[in-house]
C-alpha positions in Angstrom: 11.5 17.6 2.7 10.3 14.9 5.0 12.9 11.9 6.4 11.1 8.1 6.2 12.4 5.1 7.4 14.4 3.2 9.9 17.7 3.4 11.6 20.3 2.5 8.5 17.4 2.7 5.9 16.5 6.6 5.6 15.4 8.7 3.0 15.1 12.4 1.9 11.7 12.6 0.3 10.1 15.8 -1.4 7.0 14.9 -2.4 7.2 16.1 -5.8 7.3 14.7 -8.9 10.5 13.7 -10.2 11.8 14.5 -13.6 12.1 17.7 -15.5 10.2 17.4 -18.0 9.6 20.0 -21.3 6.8 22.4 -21.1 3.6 20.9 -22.2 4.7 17.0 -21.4 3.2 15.1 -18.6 3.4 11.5 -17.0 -0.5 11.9 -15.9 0.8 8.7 -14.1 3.8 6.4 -14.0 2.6 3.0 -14.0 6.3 1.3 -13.4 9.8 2.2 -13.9 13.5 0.8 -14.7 16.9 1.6 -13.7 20.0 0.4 -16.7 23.4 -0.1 -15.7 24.1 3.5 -15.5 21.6 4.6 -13.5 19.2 5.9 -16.6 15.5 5.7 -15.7 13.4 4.4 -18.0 9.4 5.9 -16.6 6.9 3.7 -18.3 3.7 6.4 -18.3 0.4 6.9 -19.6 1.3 10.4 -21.0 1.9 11.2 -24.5 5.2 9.8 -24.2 5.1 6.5 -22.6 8.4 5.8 -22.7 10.5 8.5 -20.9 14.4 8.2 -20.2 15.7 10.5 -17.5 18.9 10.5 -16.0 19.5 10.0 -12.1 19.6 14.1 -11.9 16.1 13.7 -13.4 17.4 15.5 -16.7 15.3 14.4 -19.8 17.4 11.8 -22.4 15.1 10.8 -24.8 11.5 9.4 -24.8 10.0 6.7 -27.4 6.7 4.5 -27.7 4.4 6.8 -28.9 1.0 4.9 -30.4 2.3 2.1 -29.3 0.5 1.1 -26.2 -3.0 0.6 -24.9 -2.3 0.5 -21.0 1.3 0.9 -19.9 1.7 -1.7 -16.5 5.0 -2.9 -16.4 8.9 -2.4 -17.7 11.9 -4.6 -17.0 15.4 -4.5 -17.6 17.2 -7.6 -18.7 20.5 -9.2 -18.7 21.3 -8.4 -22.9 20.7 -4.5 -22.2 17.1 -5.1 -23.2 13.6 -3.5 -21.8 10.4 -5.8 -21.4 7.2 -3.5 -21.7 3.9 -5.4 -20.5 0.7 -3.2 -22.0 -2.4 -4.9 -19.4 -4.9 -3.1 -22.1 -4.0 -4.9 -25.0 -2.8 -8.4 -23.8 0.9 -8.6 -24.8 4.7 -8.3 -23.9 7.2 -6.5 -26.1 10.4 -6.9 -25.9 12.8 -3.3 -26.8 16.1 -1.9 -27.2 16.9 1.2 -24.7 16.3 3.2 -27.7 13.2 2.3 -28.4 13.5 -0.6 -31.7 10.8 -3.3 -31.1 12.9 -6.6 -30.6 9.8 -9.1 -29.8 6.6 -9.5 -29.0 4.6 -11.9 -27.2 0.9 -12.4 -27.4 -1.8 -10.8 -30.2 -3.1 -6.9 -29.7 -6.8 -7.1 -28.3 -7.2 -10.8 -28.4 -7.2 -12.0 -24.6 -7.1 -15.6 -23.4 -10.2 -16.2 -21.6 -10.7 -15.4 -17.9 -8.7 -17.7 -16.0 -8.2 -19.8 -18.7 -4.6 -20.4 -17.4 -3.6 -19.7 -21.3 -1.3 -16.1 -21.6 -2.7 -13.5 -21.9 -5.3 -11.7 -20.2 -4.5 -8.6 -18.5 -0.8 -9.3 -17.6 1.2 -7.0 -15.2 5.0 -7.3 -15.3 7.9 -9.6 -16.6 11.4 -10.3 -14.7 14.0 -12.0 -16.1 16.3 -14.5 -14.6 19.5 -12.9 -15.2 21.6 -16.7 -15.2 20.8 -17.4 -18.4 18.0 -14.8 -19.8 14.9 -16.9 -19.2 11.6 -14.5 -18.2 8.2 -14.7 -15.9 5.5 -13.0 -16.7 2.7 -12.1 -14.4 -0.7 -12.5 -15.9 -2.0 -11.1 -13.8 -5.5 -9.3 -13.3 -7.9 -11.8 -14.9 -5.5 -14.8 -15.2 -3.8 -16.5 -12.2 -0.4 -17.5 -13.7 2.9 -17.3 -13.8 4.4 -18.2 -17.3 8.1 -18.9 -18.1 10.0 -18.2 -21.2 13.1 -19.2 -22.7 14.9 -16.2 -24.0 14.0 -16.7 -27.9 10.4 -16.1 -26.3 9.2 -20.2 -26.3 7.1 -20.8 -23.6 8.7 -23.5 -20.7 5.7 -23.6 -18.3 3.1 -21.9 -16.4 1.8 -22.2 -12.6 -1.0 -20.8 -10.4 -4.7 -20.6 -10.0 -7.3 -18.6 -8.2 -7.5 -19.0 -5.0 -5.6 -18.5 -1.6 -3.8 -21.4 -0.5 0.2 -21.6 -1.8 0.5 -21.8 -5.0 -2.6 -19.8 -5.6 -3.2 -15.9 -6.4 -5.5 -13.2 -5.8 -4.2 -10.6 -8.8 -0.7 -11.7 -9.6 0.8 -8.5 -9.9 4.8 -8.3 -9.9 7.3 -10.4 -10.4 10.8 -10.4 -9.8 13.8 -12.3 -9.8 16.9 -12.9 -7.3 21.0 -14.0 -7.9 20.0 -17.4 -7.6 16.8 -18.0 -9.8 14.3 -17.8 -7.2 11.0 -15.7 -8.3 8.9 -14.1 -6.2 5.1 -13.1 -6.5 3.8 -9.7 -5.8 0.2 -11.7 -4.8 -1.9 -7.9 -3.8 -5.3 -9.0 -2.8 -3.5 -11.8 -0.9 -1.6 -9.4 1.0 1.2 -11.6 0.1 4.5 -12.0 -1.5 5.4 -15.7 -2.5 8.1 -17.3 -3.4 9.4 -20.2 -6.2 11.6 -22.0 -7.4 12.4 -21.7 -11.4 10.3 -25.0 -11.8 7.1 -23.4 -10.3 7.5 -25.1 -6.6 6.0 -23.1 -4.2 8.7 -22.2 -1.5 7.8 -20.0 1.6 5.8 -17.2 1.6 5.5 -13.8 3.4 2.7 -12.1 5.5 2.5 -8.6 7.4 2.4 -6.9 4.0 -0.5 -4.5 2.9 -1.2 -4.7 -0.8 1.8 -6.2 -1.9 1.8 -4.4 -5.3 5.5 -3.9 -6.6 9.0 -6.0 -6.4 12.9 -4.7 -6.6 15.6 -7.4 -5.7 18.9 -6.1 -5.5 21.3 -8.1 -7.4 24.8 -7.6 -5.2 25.3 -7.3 -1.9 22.6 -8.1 0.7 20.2 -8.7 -2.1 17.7 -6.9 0.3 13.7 -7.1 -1.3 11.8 -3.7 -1.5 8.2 -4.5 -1.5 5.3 -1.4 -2.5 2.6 -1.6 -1.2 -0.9 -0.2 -1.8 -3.1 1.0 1.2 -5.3 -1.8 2.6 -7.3 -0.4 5.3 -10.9 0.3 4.3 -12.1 3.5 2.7 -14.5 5.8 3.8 -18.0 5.5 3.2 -20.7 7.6 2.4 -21.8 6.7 5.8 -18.3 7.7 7.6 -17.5 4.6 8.5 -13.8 3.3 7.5 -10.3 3.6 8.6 -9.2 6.1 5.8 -6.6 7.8 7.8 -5.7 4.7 9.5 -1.6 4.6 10.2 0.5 1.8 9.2 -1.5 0.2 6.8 0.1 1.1 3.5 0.6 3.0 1.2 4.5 2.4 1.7 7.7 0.9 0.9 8.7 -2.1 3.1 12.0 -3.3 2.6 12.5 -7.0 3.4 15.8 -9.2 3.8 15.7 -12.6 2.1 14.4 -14.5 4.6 11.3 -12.1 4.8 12.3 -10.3 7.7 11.1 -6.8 8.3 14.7 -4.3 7.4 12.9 -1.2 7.9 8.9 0.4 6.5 9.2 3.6 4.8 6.0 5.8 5.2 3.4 5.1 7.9 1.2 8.2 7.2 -2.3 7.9 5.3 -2.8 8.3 1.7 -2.1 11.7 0.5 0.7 14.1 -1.8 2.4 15.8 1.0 6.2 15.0 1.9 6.3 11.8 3.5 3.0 10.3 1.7 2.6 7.9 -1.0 -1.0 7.6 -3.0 -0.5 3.9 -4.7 2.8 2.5 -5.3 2.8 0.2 -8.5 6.5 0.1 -10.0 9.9 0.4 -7.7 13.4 1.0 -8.8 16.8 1.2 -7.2 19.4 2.7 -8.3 23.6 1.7 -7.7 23.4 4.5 -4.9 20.4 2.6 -3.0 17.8 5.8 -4.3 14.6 4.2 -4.5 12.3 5.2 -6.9 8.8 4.9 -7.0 6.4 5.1 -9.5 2.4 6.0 -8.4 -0.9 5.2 -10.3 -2.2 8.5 -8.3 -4.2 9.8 -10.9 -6.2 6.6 -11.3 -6.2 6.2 -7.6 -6.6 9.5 -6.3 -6.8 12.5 -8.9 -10.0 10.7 -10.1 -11.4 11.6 -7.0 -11.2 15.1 -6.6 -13.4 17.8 -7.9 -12.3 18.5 -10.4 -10.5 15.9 -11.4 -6.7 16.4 -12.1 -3.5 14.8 -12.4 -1.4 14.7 -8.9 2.6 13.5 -8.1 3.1 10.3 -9.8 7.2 9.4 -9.5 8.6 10.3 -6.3 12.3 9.9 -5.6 13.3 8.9 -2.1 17.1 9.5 -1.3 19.3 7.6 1.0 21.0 9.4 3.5 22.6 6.3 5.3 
């Protein structure tokens, strides 16, 4: 068991994967991951069961979604007790119950917008919701730099953003989230970024000093403090040797960010890796009522791709809070 993080911000992490799942069940990796009201995870996976439900002890509920998806990217709770599932391999959003029943669905299976097109969809990421009055943001995401709005009947508002790197503009638009007051921020990753807007689109501030910006939490009550994951951003190594891949303090990590985008505390300064106090690639982050973050890692795309042989390595780590 290693301890990350900063004075008032620590964590018990394991290393291991969390969950207990059945014999013969696996994530192979978590692509992003929700917490309900009662502290229920819902791990949206590219296993066999791409919908798994666990409880905060990690004790199996109930799974659903089987056949249903093409890429499993990213899962949102909403306001109405609702789950928003974005699939980036077959271009749409669906909207579920926590059981499972298909409620909506936005966009048409395997027919993309064109690249850039500014039209939804092409590879889109993740969806939040603001929780006021149940309007949504989806990011769209890896071949389309946009934001798009929705009412909550699923009737597109408006839609922002272009290529580029100037405000306003993304480089993969991959998260999105939501605060108390309406404000949405931008997980911008090859910007290094996060931005932030207002619900009409206007760009607002921005923050720096990130690595890959790649996942978004906003807690809803108290200090409504922003937990950012990021991916590493250093340079790998070469077949030459040259590269910084066991450079520290460049990512992979969890930063955790007031709302003014000042620095609360980093979790994890170590190099890529699956040891106790390492993350591979963080690309969905949850917290529950207790402040346990949860973190879910695309480590076999990342990582387990690499090895020889190939093989599927931790993909949901749990981090605790001890303070």
């Amino acid at each position: 068991m290693a301890v990350l993080g900063d004075a008032g911000h620590t964590y018990e992490v394991s290393g291991q994967d969390f969950g207990a799942l059945p014999d013969g069940w696996s994530y192979r990796e978590a692509a992003g991951i929700a917490v309900d009201g009662d502290d229920n995870l819902y791990v949206f996976n590219r296993g066999e069961h791409p919908v798994i439900v666990l409880n905060r002890d990690g004790d199996l509920l109930r799974s659903w979604g089987e056949g249903v998806f093409t890429n499993p990217h990213g899962i949102a709770w909403g306001p109405d007790d609702t789950l928003y599932c974005v699939d980036a391999g077959d271009h749409t959003v669906r909207k579920f119950s926590p059981d499972g029943k298909l409620l909506m669905t936005l966009g048409s299976a395997g027919k993309p917008s064109m690249r850039l097109s500014g039209d939804p969809f092409n590879a889109p990421t993740h969806v939040a919701v603001d929780w006021r009055n149940g309007d949504f943001y989806v990011s769209d995401g890896y071949s389309n730099a946009r934001v798009h709005k929705y009412d909550p009947a699923g009737r597109h508002l408006l839609s922002w953003g272009q290529s580029g790197t100037d405000p306003g503009e993304f480089n993969t638009v991959h998260n999105v989230a939501t605060d108390k007051d309406g404000w949405v921020y931008v997980a911008d990753r090859e910007n290094h970024r996060v931005q932030v807007f207002g619900p009409d689109g206007r760009f607002e501030t921005q923050w720096g000093n990130l690595a890959m910006a790649s996942c978004l939490h906003i807690e809803r009550s108290g200090d409504e403090l922003v937990y950012v994951g990021e991916f590493y951003a250093g340079i790998p190594e070469n077949p030459g040797g040259m590269g910084n891949w066991t450079g520290l303090r460049l990512g992979p990590r969890v930063s955790i960010l007031d709302k003014s985008g000042n620095v609360v505390a980093r979790v994890g300064d170590l190099p890529v890796g699956v040891g106790p106090g390492q993350f591979i690639a963080p690309h969905g982050i949850a917290v529950d009522a207790r402040g346990d973050i949860y973190v879910a890692e695309v480590s076999f795309s990342a990582y387990g791709t690499r090895l020889d042989p190939p093989r599927e390595v931790r993909t949901l780590q749990k981090l605790v809070r001890r303070d």
